[in-house]
PDB file of N, H, CA, C and O in Angstrom:
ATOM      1  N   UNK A   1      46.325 -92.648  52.456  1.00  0.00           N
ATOM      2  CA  UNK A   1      45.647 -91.972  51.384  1.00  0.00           C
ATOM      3  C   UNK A   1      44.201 -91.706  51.805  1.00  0.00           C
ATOM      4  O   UNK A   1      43.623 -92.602  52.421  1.00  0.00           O
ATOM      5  N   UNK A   2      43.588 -90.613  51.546  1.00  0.00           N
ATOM      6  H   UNK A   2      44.058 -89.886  51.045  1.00  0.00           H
ATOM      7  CA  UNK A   2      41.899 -90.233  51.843  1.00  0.00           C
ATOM      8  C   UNK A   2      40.947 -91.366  51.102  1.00  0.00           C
ATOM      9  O   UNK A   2      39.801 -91.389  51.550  1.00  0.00           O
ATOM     10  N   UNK A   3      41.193 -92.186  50.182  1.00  0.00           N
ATOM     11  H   UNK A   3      42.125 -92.168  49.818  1.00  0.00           H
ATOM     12  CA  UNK A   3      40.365 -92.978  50.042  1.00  0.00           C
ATOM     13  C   UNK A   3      41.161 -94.470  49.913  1.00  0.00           C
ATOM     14  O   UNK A   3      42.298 -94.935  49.828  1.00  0.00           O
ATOM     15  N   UNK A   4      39.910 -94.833  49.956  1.00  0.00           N
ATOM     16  H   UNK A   4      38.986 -94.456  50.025  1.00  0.00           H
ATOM     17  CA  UNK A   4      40.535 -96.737  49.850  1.00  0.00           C
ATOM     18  C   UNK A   4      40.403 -97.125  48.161  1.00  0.00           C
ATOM     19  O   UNK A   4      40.283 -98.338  47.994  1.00  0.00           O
ATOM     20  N   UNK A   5      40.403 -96.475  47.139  1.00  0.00           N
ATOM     21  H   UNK A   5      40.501 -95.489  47.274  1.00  0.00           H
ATOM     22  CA  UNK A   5      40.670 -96.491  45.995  1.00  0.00           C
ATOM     23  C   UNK A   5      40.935 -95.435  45.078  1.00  0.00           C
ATOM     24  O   UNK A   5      40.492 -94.330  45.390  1.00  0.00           O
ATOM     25  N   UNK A   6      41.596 -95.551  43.959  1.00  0.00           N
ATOM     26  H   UNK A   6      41.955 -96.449  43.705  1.00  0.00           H
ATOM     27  CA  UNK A   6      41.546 -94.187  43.017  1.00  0.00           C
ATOM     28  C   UNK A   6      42.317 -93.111  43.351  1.00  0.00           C
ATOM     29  O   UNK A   6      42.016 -92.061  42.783  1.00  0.00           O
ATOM     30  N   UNK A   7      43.467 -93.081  44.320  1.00  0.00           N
ATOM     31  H   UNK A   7      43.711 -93.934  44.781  1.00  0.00           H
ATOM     32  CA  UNK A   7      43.750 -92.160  45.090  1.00  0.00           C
ATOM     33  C   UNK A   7      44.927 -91.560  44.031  1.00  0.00           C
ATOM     34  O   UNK A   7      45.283 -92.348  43.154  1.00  0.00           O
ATOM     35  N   UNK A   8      45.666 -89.988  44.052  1.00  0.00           N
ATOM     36  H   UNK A   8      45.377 -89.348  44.764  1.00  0.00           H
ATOM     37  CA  UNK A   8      46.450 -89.748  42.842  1.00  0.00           C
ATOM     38  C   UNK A   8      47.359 -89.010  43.979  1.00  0.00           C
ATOM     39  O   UNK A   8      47.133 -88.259  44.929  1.00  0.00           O
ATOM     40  N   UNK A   9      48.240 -89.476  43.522  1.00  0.00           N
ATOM     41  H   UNK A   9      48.423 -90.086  42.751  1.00  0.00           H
ATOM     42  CA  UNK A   9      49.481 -88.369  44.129  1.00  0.00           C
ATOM     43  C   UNK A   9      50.482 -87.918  43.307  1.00  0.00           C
ATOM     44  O   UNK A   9      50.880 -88.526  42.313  1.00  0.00           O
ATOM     45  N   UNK A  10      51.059 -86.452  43.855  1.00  0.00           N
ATOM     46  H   UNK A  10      50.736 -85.958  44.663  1.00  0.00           H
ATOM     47  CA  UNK A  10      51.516 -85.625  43.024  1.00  0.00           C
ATOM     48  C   UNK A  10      53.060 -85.786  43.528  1.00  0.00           C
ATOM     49  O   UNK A  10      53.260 -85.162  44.570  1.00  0.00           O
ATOM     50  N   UNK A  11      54.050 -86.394  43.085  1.00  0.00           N
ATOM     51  H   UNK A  11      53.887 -86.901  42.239  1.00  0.00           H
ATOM     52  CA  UNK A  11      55.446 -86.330  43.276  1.00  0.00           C
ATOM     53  C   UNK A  11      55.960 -85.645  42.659  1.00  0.00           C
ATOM     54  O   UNK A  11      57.149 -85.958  42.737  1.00  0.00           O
ATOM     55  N   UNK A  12      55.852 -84.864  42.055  1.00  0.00           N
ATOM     56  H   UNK A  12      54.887 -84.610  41.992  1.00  0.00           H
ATOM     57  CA  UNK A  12      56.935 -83.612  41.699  1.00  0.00           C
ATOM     58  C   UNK A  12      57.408 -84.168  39.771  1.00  0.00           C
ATOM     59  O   UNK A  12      56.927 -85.100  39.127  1.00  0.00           O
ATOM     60  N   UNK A  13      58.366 -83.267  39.397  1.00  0.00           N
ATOM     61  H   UNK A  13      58.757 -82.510  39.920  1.00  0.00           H
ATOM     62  CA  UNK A  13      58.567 -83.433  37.744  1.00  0.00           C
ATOM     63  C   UNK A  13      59.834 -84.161  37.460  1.00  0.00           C
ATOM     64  O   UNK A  13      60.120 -84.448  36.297  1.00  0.00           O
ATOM     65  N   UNK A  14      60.425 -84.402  38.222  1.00  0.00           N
ATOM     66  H   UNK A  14      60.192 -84.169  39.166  1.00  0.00           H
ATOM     67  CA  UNK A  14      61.715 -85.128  37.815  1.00  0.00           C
ATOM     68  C   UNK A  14      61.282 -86.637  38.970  1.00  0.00           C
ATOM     69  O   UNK A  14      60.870 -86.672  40.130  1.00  0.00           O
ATOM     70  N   UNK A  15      61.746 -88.126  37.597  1.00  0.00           N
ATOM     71  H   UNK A  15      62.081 -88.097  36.656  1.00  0.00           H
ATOM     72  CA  UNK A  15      61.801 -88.640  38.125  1.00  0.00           C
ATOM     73  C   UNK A  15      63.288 -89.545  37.273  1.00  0.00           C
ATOM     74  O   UNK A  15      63.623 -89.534  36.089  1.00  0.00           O
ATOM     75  N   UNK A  16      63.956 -90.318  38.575  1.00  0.00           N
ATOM     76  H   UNK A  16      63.684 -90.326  39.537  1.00  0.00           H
ATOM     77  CA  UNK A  16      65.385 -90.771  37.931  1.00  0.00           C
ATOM     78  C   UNK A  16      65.588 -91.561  36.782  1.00  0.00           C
ATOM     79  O   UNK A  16      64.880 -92.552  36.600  1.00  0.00           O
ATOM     80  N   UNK A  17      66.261 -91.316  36.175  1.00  0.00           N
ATOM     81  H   UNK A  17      66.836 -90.511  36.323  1.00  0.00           H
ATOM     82  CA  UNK A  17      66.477 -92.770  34.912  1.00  0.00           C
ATOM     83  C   UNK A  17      67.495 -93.674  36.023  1.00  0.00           C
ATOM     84  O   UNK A  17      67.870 -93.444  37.173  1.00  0.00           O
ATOM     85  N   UNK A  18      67.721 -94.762  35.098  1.00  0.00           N
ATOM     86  H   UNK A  18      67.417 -94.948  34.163  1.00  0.00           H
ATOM     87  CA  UNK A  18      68.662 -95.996  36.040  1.00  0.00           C
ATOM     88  C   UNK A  18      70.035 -95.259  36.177  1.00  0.00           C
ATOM     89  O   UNK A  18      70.546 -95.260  37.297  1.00  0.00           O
ATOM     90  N   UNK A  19      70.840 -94.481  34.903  1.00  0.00           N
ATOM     91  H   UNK A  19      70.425 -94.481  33.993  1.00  0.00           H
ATOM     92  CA  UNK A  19      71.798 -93.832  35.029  1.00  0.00           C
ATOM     93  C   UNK A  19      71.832 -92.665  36.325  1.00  0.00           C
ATOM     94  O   UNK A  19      72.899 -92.398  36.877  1.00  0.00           O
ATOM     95  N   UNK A  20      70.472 -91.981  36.751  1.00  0.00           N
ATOM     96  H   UNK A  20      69.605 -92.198  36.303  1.00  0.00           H
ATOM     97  CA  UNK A  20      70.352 -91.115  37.482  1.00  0.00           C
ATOM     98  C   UNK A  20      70.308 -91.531  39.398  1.00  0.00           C
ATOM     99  O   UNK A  20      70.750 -91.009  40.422  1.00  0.00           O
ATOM    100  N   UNK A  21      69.535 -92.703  39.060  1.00  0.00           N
ATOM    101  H   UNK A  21      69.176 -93.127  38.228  1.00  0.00           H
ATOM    102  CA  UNK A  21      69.894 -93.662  40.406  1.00  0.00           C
ATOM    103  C   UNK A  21      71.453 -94.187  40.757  1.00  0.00           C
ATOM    104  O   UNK A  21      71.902 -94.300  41.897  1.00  0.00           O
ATOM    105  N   UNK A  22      72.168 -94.480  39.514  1.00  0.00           N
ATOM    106  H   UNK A  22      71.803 -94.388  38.588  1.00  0.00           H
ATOM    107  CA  UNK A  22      73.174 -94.614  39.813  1.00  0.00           C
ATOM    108  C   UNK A  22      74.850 -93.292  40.511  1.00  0.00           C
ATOM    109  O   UNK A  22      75.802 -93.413  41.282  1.00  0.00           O
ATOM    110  N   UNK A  23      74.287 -92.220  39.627  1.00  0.00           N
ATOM    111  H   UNK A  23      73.514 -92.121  39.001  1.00  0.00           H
ATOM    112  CA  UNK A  23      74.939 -91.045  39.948  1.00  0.00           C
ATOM    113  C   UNK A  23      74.628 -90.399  41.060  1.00  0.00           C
ATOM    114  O   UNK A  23      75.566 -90.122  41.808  1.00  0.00           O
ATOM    115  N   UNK A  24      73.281 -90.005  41.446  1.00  0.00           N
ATOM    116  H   UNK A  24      72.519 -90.230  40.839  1.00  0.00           H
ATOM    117  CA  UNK A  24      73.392 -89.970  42.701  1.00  0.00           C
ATOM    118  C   UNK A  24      73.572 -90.121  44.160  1.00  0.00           C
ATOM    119  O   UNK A  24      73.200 -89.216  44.907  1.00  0.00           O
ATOM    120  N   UNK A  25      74.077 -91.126  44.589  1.00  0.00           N
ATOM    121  H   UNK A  25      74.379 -91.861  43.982  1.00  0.00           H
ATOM    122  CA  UNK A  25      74.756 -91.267  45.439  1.00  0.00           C
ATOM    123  C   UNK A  25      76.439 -90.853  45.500  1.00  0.00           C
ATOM    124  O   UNK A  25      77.096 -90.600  46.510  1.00  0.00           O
ATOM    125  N   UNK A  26      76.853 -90.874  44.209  1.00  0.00           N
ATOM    126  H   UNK A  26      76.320 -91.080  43.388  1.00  0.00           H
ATOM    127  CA  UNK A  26      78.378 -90.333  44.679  1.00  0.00           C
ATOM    128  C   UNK A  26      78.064 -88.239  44.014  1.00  0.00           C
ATOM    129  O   UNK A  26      79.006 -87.455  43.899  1.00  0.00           O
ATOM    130  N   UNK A  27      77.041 -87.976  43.806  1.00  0.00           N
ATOM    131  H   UNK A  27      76.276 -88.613  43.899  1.00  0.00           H
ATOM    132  CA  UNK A  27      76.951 -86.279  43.461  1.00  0.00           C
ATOM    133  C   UNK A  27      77.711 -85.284  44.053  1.00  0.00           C
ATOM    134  O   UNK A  27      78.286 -84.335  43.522  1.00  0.00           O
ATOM    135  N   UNK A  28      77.625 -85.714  45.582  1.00  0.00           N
ATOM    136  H   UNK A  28      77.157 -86.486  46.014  1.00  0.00           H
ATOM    137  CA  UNK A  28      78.027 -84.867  46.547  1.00  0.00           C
ATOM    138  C   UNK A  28      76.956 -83.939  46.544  1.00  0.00           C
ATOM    139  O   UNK A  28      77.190 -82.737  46.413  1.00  0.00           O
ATOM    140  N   UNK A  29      75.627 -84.441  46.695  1.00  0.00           N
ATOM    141  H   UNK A  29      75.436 -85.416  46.801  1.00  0.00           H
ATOM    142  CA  UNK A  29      74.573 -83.333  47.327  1.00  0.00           C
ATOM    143  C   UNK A  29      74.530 -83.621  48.269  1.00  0.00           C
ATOM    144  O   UNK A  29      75.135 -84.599  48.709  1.00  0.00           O
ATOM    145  N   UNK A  30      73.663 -82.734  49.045  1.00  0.00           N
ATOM    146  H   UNK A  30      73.172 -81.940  48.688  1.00  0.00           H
ATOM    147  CA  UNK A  30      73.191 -82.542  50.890  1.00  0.00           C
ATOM    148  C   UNK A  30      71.790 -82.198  50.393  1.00  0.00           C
ATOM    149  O   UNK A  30      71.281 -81.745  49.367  1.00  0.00           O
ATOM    150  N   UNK A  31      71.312 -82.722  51.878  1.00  0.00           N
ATOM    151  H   UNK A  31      71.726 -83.089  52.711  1.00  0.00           H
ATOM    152  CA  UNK A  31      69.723 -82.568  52.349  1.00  0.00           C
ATOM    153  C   UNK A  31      69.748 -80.889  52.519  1.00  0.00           C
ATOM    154  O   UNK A  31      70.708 -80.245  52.943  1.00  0.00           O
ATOM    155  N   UNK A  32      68.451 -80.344  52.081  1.00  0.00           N
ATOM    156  H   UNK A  32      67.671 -80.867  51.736  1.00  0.00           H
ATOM    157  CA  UNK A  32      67.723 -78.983  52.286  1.00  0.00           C
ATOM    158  C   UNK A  32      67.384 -79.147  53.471  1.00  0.00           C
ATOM    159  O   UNK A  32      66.998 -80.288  53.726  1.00  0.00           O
ATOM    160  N   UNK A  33      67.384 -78.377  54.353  1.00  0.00           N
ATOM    161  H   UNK A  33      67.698 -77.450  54.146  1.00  0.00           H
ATOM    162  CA  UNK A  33      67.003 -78.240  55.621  1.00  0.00           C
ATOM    163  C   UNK A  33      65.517 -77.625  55.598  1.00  0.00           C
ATOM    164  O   UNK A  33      65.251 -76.465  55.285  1.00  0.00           O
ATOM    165  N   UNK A  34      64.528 -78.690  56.016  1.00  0.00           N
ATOM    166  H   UNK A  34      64.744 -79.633  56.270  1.00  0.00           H
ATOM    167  CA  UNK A  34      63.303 -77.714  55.852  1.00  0.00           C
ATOM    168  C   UNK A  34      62.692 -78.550  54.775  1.00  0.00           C
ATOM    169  O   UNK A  34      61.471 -78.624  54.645  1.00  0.00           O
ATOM    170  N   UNK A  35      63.517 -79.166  54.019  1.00  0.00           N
ATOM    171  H   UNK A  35      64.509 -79.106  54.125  1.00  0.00           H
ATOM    172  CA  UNK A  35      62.521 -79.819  52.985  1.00  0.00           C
ATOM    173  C   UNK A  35      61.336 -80.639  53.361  1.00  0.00           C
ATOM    174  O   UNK A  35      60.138 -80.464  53.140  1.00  0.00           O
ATOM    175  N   UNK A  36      62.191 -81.884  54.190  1.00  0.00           N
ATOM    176  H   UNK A  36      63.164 -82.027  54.370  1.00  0.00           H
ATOM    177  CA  UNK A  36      61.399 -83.349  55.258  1.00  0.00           C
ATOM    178  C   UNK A  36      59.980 -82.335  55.512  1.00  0.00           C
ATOM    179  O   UNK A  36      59.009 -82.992  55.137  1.00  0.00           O
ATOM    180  N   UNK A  37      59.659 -81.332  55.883  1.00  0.00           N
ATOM    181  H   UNK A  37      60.447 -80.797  56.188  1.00  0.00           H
ATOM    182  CA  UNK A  37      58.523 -80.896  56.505  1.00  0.00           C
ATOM    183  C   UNK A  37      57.820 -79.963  55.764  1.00  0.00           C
ATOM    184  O   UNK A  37      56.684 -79.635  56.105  1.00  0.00           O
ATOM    185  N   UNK A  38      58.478 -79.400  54.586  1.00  0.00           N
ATOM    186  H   UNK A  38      59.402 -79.666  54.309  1.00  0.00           H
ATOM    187  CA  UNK A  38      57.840 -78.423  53.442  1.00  0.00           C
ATOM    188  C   UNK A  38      56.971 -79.774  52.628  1.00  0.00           C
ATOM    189  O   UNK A  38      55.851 -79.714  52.122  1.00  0.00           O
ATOM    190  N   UNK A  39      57.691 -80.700  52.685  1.00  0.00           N
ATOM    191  H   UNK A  39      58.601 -80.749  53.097  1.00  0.00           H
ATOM    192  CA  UNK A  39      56.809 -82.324  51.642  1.00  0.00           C
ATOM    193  C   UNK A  39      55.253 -82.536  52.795  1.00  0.00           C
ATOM    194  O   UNK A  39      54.031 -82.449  52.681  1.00  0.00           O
ATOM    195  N   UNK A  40      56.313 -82.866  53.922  1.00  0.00           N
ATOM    196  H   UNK A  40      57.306 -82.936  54.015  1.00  0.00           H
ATOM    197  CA  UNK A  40      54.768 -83.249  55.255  1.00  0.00           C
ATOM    198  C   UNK A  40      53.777 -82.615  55.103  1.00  0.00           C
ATOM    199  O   UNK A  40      52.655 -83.101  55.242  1.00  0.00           O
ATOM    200  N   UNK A  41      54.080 -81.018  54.689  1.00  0.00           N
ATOM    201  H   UNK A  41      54.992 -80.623  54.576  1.00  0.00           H
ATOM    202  CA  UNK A  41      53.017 -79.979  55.061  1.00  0.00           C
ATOM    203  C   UNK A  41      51.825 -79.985  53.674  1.00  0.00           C
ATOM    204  O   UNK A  41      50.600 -79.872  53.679  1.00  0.00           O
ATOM    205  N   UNK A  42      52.745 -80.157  52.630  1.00  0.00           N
ATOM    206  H   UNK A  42      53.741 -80.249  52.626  1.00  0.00           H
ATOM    207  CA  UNK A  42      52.446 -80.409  51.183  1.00  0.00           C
ATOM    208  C   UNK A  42      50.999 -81.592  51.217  1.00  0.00           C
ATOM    209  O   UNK A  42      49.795 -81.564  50.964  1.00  0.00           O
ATOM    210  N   UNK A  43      51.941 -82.483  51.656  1.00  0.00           N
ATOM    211  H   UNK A  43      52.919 -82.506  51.862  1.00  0.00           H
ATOM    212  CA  UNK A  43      51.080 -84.012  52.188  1.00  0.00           C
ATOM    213  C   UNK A  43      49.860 -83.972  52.821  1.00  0.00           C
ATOM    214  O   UNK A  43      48.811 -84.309  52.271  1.00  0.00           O
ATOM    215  N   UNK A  44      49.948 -83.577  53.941  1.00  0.00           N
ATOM    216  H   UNK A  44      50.800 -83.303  54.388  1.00  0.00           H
ATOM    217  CA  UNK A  44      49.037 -83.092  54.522  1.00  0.00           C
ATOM    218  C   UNK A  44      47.902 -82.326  53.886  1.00  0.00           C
ATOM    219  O   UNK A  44      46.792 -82.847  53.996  1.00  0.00           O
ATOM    220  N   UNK A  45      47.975 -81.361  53.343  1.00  0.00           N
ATOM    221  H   UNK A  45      48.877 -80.938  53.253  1.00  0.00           H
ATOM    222  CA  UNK A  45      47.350 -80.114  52.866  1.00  0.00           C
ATOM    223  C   UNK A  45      46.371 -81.088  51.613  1.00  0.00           C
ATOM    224  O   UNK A  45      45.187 -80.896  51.336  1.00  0.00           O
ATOM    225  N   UNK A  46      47.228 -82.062  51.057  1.00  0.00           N
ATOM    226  H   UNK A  46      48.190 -82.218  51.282  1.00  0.00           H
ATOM    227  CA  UNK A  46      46.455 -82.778  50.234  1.00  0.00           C
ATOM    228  C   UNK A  46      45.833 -84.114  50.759  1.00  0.00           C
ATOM    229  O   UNK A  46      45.124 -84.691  49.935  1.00  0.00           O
ATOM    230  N   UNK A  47      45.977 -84.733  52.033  1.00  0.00           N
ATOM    231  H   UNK A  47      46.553 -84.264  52.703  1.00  0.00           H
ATOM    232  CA  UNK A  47      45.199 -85.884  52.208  1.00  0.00           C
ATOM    233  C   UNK A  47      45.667 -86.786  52.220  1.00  0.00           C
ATOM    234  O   UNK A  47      44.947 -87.747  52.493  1.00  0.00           O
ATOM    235  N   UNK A  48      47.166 -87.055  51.932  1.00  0.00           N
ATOM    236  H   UNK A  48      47.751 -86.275  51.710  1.00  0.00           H
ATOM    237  CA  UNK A  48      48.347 -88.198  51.937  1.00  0.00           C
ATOM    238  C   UNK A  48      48.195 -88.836  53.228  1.00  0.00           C
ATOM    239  O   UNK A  48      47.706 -89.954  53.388  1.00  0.00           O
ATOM    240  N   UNK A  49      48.604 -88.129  54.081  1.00  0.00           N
ATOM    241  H   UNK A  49      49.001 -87.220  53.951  1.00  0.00           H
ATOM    242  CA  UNK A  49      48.728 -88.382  55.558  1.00  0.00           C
ATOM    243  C   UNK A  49      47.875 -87.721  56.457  1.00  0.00           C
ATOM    244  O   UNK A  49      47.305 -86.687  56.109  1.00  0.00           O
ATOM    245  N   UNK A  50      47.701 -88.285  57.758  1.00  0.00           N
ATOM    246  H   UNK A  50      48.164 -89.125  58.041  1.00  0.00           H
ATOM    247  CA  UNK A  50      46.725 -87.549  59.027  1.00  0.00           C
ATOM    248  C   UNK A  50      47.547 -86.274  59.107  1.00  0.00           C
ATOM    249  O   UNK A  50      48.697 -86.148  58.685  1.00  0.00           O
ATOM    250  N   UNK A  51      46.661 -85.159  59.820  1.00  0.00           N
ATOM    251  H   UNK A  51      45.727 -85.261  60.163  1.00  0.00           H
ATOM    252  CA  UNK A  51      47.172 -84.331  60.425  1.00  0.00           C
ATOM    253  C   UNK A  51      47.488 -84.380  61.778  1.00  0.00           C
ATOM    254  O   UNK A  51      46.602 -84.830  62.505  1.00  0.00           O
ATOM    255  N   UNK A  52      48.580 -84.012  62.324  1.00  0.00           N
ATOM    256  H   UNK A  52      49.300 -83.647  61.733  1.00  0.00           H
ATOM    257  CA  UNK A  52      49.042 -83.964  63.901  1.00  0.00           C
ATOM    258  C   UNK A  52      47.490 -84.530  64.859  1.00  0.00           C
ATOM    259  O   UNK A  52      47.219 -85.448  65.634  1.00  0.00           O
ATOM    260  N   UNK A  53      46.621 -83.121  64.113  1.00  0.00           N
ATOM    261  H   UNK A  53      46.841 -82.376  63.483  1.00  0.00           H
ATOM    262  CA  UNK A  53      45.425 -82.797  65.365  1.00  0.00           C
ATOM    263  C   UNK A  53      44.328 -83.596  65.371  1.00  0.00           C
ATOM    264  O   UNK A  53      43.335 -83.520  66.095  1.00  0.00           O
ATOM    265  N   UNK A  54      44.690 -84.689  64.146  1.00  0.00           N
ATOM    266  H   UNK A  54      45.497 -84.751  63.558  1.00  0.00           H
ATOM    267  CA  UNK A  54      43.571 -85.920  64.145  1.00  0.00           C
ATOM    268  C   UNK A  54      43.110 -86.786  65.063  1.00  0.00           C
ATOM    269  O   UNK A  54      43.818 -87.240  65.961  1.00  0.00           O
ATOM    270  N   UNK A  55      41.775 -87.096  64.878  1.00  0.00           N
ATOM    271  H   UNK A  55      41.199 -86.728  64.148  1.00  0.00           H
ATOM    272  CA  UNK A  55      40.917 -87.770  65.997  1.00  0.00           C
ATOM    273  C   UNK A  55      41.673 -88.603  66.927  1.00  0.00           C
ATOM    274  O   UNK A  55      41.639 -88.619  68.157  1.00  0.00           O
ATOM    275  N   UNK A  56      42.439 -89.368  66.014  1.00  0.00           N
ATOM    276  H   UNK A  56      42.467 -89.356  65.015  1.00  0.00           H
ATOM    277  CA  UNK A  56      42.966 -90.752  66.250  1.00  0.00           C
ATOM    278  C   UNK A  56      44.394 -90.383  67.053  1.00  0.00           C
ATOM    279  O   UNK A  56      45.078 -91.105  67.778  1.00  0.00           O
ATOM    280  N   UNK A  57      44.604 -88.857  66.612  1.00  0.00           N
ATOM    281  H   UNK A  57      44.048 -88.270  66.022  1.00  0.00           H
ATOM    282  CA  UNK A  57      46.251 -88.916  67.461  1.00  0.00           C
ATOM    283  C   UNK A  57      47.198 -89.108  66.658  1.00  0.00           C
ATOM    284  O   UNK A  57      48.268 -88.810  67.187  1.00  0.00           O
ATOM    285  N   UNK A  58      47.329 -89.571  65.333  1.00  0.00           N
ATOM    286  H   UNK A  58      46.459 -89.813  64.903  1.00  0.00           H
ATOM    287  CA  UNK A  58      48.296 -90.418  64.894  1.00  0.00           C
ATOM    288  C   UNK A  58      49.405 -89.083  64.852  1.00  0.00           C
ATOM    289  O   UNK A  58      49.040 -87.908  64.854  1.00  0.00           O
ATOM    290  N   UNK A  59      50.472 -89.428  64.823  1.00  0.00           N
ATOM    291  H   UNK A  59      50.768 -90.383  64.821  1.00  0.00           H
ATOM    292  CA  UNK A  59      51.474 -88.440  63.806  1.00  0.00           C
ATOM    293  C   UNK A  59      51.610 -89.116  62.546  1.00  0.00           C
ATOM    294  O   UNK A  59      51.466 -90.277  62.164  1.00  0.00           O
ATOM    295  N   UNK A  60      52.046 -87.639  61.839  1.00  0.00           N
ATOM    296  H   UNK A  60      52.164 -86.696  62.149  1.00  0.00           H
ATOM    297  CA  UNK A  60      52.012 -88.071  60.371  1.00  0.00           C
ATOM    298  C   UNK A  60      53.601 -88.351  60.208  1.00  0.00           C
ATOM    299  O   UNK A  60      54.111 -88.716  59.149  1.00  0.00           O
ATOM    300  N   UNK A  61      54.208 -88.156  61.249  1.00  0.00           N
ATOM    301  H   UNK A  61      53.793 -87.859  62.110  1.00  0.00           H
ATOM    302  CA  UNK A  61      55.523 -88.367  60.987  1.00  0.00           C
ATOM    303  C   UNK A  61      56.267 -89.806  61.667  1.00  0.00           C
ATOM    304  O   UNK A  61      57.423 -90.138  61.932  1.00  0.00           O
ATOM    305  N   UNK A  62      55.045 -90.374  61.769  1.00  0.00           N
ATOM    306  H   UNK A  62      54.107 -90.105  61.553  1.00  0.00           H
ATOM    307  CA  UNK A  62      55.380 -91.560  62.622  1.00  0.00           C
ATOM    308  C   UNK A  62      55.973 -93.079  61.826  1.00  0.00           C
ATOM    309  O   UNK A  62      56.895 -93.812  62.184  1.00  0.00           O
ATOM    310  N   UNK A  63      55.217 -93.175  60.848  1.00  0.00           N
ATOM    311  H   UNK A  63      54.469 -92.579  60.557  1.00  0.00           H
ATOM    312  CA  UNK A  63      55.439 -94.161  59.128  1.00  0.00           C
ATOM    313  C   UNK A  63      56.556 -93.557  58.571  1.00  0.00           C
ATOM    314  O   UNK A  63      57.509 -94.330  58.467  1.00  0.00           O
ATOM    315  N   UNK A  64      56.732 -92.517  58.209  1.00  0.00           N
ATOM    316  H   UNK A  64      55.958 -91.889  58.293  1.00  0.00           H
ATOM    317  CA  UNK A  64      56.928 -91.733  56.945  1.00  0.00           C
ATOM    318  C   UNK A  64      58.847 -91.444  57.200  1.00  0.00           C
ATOM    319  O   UNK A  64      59.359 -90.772  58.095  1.00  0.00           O
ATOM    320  N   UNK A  65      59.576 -92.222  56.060  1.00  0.00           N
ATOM    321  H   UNK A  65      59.160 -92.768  55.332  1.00  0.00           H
ATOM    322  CA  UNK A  65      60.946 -92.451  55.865  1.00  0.00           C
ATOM    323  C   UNK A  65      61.156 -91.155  56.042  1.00  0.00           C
ATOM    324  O   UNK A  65      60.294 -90.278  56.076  1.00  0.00           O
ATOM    325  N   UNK A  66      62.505 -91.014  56.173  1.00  0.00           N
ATOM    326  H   UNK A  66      63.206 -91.727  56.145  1.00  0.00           H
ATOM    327  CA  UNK A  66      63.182 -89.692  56.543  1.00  0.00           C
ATOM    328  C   UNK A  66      63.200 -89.479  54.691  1.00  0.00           C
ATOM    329  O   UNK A  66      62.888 -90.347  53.876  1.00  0.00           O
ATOM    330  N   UNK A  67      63.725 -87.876  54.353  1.00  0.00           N
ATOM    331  H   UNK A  67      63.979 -87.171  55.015  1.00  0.00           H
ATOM    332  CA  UNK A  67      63.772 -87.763  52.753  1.00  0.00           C
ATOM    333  C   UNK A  67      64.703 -86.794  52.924  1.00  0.00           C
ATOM    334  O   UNK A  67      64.957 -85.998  53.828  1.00  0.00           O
ATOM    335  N   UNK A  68      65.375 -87.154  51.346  1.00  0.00           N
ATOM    336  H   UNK A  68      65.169 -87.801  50.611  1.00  0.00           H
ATOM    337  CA  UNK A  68      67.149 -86.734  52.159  1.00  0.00           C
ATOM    338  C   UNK A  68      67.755 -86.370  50.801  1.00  0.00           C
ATOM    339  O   UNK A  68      68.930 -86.009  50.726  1.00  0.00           O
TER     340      UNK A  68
END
């Protein structure tokens, strides 16, 4: 996160109820292709994570769970 306090992040408008955690896994959805890196870029753009070209080198994809 860009700061060491107070920091806000934006996850999107749907979040699961317990019934919704439970149904999804048998849904039969599939991963968007393109998503994993439309979120990174998102991330990025807001300060979540380093960028590739940062001082330090880091990748931002180096921590960061696969999303599926």
């Amino acid at each position: 996160m860009p700061n060491d306090a107070d920091n806000r992040m934006e996850i999107g408008k749907v979040l699961l109820t317990k019934i919704g955690h439970e149904l999804a896994p048998i849904c039969g959805s599939a991963p968007v292709e393109g998503f994993r890196e439309y979120v990174l870029d998102k991330w990025q753009a807001r300060g979540y994570i380093k960028k590739e070209n940062d001082e330090q080198g880091d990748s931002p994809n180096a921590d960061t769970p696969p999303l599926s």
